[in-house]
mmCIF file as Biopython writes it, N, C-alpha, C and O atoms, coordinates in Angstrom:
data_model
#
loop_
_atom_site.group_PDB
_atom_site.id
_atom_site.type_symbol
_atom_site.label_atom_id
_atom_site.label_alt_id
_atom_site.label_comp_id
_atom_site.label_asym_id
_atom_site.label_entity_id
_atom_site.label_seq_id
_atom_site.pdbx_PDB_ins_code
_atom_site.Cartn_x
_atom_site.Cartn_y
_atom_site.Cartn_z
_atom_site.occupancy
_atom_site.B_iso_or_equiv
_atom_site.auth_seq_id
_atom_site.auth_asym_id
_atom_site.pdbx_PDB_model_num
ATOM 1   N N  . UNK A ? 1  ? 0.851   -1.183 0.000  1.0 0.0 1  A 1 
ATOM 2   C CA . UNK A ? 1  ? 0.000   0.000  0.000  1.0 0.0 1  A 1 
ATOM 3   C C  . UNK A ? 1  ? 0.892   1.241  0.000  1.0 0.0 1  A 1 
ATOM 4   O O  . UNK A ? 1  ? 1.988   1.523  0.485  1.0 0.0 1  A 1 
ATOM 5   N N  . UNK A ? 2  ? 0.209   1.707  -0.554 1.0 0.0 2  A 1 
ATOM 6   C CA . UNK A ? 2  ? 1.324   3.468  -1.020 1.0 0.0 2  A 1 
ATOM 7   C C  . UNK A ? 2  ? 1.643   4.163  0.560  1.0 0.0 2  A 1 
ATOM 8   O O  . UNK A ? 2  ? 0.937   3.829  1.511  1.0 0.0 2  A 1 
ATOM 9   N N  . UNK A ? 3  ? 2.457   4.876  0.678  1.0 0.0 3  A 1 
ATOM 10  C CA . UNK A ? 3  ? 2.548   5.515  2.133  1.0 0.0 3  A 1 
ATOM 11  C C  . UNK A ? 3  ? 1.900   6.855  1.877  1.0 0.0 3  A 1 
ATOM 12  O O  . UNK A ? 3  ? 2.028   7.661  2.799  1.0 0.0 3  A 1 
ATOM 13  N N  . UNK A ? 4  ? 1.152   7.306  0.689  1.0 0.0 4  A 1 
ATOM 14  C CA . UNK A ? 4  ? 0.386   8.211  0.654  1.0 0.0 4  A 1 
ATOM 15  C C  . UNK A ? 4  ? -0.959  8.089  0.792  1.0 0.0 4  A 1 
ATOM 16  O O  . UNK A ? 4  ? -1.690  9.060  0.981  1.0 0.0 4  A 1 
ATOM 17  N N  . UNK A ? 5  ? -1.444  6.665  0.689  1.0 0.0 5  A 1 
ATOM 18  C CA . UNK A ? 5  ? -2.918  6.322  0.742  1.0 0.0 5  A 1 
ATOM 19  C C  . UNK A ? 5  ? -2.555  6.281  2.515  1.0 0.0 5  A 1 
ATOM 20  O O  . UNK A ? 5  ? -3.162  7.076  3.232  1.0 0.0 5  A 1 
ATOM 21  N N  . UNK A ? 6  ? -1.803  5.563  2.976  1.0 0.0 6  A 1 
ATOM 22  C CA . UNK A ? 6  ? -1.677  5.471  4.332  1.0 0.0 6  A 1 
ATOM 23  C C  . UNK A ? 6  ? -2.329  6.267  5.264  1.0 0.0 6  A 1 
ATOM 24  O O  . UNK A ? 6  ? -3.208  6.010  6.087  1.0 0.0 6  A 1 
ATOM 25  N N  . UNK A ? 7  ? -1.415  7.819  4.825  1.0 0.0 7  A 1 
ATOM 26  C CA . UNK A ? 7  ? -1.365  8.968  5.162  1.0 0.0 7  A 1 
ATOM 27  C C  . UNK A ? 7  ? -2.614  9.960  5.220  1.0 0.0 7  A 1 
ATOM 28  O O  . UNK A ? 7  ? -2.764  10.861 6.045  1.0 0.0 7  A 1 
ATOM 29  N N  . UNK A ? 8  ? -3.608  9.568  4.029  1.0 0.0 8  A 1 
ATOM 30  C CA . UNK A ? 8  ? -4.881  10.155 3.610  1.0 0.0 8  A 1 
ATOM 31  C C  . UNK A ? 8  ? -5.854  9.633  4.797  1.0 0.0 8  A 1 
ATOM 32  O O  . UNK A ? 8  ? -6.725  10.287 5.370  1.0 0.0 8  A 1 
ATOM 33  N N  . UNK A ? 9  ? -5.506  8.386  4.998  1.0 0.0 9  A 1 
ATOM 34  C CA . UNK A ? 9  ? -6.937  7.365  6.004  1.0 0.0 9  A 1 
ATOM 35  C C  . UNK A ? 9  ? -6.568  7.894  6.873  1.0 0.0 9  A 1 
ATOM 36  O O  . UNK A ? 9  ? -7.381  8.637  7.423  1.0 0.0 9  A 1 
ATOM 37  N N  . UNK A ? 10 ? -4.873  7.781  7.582  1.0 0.0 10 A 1 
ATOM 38  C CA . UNK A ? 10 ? -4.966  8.487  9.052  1.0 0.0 10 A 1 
ATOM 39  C C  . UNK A ? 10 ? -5.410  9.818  9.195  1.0 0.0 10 A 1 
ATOM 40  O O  . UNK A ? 10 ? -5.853  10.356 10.210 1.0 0.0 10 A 1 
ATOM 41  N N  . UNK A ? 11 ? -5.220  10.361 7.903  1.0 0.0 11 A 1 
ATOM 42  C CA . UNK A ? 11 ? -5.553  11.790 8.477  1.0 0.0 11 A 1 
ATOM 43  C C  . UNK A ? 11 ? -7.003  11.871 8.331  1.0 0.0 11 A 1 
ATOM 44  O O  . UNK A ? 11 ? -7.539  12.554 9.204  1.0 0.0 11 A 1 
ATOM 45  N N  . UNK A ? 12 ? -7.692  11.417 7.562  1.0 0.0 12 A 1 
ATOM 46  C CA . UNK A ? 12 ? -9.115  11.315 7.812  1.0 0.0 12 A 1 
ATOM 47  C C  . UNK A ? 12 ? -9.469  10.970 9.220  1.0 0.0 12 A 1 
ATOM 48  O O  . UNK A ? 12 ? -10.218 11.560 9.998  1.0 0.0 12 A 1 
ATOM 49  N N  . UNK A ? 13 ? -8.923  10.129 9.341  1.0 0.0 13 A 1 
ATOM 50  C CA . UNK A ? 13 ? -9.421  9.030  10.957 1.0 0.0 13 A 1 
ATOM 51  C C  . UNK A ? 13 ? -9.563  10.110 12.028 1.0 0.0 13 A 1 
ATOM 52  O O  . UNK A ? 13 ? -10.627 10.435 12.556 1.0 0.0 13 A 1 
ATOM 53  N N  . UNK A ? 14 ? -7.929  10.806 12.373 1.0 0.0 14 A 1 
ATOM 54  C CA . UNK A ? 14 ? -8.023  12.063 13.140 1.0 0.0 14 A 1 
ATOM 55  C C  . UNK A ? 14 ? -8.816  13.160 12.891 1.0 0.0 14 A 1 
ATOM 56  O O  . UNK A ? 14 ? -8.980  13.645 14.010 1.0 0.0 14 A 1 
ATOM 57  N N  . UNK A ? 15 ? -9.483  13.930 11.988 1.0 0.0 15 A 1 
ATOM 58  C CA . UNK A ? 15 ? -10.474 14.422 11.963 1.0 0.0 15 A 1 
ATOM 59  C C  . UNK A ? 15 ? -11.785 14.356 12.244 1.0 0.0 15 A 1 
ATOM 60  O O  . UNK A ? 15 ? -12.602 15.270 12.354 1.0 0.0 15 A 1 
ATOM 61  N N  . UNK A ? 16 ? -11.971 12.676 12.400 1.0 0.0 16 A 1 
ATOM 62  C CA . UNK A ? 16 ? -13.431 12.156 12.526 1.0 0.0 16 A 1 
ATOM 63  C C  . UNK A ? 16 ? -13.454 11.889 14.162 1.0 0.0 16 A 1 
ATOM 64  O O  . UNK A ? 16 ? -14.456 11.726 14.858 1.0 0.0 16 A 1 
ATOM 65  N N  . UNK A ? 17 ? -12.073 11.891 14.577 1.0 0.0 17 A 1 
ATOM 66  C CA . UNK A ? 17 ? -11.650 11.378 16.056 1.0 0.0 17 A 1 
ATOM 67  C C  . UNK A ? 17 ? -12.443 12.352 17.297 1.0 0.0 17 A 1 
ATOM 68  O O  . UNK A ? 17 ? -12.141 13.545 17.332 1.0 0.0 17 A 1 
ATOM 69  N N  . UNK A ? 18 ? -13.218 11.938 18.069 1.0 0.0 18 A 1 
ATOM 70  C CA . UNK A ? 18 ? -13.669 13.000 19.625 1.0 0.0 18 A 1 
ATOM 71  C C  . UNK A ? 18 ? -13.114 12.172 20.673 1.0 0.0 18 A 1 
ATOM 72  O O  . UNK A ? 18 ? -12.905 10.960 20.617 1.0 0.0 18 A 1 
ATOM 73  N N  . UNK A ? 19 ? -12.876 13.048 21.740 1.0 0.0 19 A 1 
ATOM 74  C CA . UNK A ? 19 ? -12.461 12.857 23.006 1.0 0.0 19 A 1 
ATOM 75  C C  . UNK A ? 19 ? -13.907 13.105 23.748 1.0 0.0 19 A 1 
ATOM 76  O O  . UNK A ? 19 ? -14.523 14.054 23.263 1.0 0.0 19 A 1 
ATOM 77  N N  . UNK A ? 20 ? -14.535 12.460 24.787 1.0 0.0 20 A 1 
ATOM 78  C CA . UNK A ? 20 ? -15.691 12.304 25.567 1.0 0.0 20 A 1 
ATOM 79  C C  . UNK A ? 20 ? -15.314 13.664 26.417 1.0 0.0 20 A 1 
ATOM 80  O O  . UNK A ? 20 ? -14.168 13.486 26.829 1.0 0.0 20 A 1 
ATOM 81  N N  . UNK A ? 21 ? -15.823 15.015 26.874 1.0 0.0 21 A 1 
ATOM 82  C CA . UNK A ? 21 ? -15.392 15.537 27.676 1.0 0.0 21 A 1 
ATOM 83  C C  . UNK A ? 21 ? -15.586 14.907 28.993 1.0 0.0 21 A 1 
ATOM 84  O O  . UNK A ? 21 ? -14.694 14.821 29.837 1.0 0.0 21 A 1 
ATOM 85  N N  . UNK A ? 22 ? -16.929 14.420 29.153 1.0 0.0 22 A 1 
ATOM 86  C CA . UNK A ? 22 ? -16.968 13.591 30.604 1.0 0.0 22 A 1 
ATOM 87  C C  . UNK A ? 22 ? -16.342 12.351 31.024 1.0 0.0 22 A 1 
ATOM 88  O O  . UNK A ? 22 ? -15.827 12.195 32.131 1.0 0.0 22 A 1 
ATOM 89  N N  . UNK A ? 23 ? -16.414 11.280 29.909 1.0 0.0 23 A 1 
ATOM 90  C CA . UNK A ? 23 ? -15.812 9.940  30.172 1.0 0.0 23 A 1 
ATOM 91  C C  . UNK A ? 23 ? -14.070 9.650  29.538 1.0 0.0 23 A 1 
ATOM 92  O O  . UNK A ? 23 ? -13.336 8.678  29.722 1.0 0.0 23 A 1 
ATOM 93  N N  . UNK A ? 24 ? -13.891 10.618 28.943 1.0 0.0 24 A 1 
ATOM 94  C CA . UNK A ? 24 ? -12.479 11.017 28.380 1.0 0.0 24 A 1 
ATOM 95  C C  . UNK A ? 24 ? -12.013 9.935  27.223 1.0 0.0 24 A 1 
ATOM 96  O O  . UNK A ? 24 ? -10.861 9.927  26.790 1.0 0.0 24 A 1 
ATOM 97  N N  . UNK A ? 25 ? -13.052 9.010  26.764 1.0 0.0 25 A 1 
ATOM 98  C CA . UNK A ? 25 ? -12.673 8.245  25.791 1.0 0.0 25 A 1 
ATOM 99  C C  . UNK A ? 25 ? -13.077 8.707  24.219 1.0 0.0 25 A 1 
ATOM 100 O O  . UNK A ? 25 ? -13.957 9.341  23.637 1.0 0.0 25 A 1 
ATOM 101 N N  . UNK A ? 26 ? -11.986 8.050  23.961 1.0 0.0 26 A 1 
ATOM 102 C CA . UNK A ? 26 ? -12.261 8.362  22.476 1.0 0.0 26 A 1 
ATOM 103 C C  . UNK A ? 26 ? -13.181 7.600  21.844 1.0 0.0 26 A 1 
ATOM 104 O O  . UNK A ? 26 ? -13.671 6.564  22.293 1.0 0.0 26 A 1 
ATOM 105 N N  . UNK A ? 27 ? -13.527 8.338  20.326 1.0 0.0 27 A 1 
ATOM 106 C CA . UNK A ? 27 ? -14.246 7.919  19.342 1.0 0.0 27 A 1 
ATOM 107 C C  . UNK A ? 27 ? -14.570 8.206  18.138 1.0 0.0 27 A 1 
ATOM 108 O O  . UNK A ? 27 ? -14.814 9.382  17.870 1.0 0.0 27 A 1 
ATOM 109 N N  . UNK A ? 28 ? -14.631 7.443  17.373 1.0 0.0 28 A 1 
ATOM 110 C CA . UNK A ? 28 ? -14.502 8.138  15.412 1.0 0.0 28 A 1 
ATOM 111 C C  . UNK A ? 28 ? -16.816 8.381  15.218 1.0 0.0 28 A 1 
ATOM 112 O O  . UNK A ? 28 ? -17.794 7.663  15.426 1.0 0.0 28 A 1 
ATOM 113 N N  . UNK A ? 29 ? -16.573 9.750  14.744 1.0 0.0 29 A 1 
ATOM 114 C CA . UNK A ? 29 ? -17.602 9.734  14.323 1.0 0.0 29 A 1 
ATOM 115 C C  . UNK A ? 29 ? -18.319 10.002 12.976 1.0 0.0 29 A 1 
ATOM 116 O O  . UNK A ? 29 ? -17.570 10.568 12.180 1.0 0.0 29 A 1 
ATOM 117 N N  . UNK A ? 30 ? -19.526 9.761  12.513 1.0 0.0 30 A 1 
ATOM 118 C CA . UNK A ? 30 ? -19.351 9.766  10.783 1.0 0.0 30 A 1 
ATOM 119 C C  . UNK A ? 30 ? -19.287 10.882 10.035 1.0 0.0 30 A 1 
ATOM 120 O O  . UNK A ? 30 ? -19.959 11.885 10.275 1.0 0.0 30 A 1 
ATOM 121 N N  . UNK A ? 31 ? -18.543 10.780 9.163  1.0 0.0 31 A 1 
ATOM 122 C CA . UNK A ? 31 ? -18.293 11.848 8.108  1.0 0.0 31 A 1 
ATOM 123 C C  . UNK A ? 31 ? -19.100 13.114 8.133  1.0 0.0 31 A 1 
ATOM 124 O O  . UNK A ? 31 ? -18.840 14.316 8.159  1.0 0.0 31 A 1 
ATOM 125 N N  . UNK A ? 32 ? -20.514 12.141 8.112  1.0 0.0 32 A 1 
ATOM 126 C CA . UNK A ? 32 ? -21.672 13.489 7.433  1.0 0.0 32 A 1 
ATOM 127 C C  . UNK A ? 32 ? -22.264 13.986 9.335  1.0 0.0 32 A 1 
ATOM 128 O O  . UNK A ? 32 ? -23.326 14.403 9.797  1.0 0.0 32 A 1 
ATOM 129 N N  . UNK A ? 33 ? -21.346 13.755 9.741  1.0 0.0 33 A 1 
ATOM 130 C CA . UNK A ? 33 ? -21.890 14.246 11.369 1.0 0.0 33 A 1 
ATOM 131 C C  . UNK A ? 33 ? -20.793 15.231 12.315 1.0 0.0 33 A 1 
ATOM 132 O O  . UNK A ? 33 ? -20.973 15.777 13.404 1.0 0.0 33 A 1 
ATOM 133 N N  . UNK A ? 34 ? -19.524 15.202 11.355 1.0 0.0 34 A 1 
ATOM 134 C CA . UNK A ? 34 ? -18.537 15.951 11.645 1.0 0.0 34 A 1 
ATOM 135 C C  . UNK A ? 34 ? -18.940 16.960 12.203 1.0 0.0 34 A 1 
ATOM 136 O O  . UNK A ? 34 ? -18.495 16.990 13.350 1.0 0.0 34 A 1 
ATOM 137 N N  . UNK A ? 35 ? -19.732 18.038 11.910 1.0 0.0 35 A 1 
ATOM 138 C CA . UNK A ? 35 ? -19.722 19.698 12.368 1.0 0.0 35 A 1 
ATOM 139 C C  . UNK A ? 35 ? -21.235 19.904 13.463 1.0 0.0 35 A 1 
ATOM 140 O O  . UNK A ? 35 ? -21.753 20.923 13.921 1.0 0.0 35 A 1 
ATOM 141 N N  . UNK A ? 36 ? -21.574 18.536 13.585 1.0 0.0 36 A 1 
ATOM 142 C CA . UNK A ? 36 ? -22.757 18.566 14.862 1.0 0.0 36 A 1 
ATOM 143 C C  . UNK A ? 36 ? -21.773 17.718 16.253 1.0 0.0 36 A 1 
ATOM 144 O O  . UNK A ? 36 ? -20.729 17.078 16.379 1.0 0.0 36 A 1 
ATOM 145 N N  . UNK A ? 37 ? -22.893 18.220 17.082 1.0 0.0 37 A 1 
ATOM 146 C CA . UNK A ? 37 ? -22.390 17.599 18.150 1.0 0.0 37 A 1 
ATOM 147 C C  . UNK A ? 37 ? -23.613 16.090 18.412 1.0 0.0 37 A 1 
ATOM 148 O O  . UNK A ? 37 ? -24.757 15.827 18.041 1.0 0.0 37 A 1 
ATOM 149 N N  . UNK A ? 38 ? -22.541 15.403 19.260 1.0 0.0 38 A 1 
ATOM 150 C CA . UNK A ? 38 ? -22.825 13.919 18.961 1.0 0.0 38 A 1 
ATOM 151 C C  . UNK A ? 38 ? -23.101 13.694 20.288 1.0 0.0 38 A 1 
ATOM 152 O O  . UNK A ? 38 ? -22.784 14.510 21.154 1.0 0.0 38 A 1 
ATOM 153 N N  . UNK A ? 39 ? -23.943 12.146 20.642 1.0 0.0 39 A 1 
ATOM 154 C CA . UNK A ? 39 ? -23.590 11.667 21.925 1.0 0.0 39 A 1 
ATOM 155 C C  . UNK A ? 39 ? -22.850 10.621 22.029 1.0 0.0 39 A 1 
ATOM 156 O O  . UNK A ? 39 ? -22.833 9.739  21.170 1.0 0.0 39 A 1 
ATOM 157 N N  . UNK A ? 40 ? -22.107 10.601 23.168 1.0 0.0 40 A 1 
ATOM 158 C CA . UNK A ? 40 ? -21.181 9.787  23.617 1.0 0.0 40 A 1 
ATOM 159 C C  . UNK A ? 40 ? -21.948 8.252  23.626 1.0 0.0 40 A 1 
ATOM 160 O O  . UNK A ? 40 ? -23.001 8.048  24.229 1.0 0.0 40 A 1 
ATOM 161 N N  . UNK A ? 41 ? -21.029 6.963  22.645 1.0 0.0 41 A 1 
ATOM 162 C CA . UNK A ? 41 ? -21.354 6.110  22.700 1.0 0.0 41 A 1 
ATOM 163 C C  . UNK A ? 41 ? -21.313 5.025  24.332 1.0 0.0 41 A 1 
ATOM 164 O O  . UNK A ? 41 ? -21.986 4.060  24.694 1.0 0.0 41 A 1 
ATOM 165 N N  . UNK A ? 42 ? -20.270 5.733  24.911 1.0 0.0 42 A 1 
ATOM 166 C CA . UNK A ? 42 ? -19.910 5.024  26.089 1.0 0.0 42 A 1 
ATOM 167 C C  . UNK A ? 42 ? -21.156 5.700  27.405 1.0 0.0 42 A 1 
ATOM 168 O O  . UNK A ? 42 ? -22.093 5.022  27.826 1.0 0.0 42 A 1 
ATOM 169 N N  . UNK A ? 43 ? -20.938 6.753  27.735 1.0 0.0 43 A 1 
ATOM 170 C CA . UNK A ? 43 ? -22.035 7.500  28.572 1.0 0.0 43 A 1 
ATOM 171 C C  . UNK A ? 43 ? -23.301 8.455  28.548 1.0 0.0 43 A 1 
ATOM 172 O O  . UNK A ? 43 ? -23.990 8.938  29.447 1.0 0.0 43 A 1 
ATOM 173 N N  . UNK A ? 44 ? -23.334 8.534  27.212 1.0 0.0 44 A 1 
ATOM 174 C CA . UNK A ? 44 ? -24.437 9.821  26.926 1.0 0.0 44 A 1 
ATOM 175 C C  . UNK A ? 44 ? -24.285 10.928 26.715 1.0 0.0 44 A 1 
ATOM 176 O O  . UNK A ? 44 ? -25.108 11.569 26.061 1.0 0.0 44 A 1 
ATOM 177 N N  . UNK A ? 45 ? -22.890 11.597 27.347 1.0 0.0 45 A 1 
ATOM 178 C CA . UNK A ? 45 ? -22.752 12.984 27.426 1.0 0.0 45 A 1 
ATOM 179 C C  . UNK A ? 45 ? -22.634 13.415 25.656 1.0 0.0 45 A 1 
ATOM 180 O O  . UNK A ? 45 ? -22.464 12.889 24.556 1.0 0.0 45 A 1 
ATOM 181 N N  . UNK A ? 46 ? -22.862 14.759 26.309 1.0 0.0 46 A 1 
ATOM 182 C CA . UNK A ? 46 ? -22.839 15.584 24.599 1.0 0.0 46 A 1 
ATOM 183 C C  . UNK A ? 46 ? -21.506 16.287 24.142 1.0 0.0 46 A 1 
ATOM 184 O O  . UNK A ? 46 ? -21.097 17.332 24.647 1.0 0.0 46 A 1 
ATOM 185 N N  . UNK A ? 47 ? -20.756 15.469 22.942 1.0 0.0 47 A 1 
ATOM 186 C CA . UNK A ? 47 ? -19.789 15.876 22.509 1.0 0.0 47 A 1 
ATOM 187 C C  . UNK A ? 47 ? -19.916 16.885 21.314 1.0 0.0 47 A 1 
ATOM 188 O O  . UNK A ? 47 ? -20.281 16.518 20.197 1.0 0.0 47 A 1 
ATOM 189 N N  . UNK A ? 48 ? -19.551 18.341 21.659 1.0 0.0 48 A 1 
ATOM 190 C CA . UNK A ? 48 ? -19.152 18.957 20.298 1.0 0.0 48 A 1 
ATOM 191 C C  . UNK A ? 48 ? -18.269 18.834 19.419 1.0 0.0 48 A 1 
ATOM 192 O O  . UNK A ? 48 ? -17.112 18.474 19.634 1.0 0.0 48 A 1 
ATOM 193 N N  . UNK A ? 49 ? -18.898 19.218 18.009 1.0 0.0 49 A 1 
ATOM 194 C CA . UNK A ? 49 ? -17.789 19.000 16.674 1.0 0.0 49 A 1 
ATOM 195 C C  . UNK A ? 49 ? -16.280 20.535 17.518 1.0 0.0 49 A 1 
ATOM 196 O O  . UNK A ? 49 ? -16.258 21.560 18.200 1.0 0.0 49 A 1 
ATOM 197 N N  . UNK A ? 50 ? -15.098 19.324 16.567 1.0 0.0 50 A 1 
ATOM 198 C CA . UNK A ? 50 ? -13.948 20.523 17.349 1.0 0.0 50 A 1 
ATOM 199 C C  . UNK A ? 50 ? -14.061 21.642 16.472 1.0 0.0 50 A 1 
ATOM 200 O O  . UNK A ? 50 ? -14.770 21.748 15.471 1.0 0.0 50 A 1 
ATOM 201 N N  . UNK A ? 51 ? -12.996 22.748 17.153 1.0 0.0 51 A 1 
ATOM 202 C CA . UNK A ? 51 ? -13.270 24.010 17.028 1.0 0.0 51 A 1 
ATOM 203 C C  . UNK A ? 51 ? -12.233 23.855 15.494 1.0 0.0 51 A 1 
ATOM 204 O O  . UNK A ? 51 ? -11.303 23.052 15.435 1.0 0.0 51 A 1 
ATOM 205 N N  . UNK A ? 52 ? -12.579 24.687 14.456 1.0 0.0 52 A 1 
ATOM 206 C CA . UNK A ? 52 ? -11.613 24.894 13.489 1.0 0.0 52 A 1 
ATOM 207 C C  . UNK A ? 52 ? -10.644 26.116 13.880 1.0 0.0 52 A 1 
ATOM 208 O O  . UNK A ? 52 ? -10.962 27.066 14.595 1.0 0.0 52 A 1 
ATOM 209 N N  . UNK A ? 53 ? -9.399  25.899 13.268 1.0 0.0 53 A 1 
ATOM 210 C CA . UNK A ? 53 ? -8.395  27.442 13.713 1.0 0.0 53 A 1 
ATOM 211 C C  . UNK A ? 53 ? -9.206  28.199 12.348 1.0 0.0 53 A 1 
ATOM 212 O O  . UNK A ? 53 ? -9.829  27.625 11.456 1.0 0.0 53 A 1 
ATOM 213 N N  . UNK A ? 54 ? -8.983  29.564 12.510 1.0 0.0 54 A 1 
ATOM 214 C CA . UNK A ? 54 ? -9.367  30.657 11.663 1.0 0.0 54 A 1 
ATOM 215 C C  . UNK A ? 54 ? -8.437  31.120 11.084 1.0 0.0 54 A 1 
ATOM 216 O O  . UNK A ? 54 ? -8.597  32.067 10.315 1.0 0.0 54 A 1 
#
């Protein structure tokens, strides 16, 4: 596999990636859900989409 396709998935992966603010675990969430906030699969709490730099 190319080390540029590699490179494309991880960096996708980390973009899709949240940290739980309450339960502190991570989690990938879907594409088309990126810029909403989600609930936590592990506890419920409400995770916001991250902040973009300007």
């Amino acid at each position: 596999m190319s080390a540029y396709i590699v490179s494309v998935v991880l960096g996708t992966i980390r973009g899709l990636k949240r940290t739980c603010p309450k339960c502190r675990k991570d989690q990938i969430v879907p594409a088309s859900k990126k810029q909403e906030t989600v609930l936590c699969k592990f506890c419920g709490a409400k995770i916001p989409p991250k902040q973009t730099p300007r």
